[in-house]
C-alpha positions in Angstrom: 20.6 145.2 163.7 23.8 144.7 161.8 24.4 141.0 159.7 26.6 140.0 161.8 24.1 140.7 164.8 21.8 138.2 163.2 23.9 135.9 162.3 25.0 135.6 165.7 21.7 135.4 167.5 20.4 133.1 165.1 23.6 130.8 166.2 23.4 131.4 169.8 19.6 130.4 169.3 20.0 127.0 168.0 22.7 126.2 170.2 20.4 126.8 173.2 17.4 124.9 171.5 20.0 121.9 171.1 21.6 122.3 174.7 17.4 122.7 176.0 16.6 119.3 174.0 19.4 117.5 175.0 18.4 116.1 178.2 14.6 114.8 177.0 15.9 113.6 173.7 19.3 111.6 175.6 16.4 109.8 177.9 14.0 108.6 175.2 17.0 107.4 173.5 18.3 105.1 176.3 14.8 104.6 177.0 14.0 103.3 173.3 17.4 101.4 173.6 16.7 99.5 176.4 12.9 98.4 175.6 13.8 97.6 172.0 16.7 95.1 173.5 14.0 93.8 176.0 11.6 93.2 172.6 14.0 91.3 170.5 14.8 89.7 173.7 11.1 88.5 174.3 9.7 88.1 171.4 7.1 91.2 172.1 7.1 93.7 168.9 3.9 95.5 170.3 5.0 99.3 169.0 2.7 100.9 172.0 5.0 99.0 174.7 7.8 101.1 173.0 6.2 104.2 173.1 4.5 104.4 176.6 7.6 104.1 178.4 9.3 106.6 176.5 6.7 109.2 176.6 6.8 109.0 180.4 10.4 109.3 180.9 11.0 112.2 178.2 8.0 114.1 180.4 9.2 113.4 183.5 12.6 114.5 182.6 10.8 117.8 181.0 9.0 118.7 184.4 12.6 117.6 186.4 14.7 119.9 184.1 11.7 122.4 183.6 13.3 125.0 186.3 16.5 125.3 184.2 14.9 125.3 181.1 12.7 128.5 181.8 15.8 130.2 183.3 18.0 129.2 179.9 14.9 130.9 177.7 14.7 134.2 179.9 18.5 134.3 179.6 18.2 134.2 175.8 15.6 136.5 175.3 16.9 138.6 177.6 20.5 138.8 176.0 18.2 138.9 172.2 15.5 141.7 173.0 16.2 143.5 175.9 20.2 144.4 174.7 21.0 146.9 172.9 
């Protein structure tokens, strides 16, 4: 495998890990947005009230986007391994 091979996959491989983390990561952000304005706003500062909720959307957005997710790794190991 040439350097410029490497360099490439290596690339191509973060980008994917990035795209793949995307959608989990974008939800517990909103999530942690929204419960932290709802904290200030009440008073509450209880750090498990913050976490619960995000912890349920980021894994139900994992097993929604799971399909995809698995197709985007065979696709990438495929074009990484199996290529010549």
């Amino acid at each position: 495998m040439a350097s410029f091979d490497l360099v490439s996959l290596v690339r191509h491989s973060l980008m994917e890990g990035g795209l793949l983390l995307a959608p989990a990561l974008l939800a517990g952000l909103s999530v942690a947005l929204v419960v932290g304005v709802l904290q200030s706003a009440t008073g509450i500062h209880e750090p498990l009230i913050g976490m619960v909720p995000r912890l349920v959307v980021m894994v139900a957005v994992m097993f929604i986007t799971g399909g995809w997710m698995i197709e985007r790794f065979v696709s990438l190991f495929q074009a990484s391994v199996l290529s010549p």
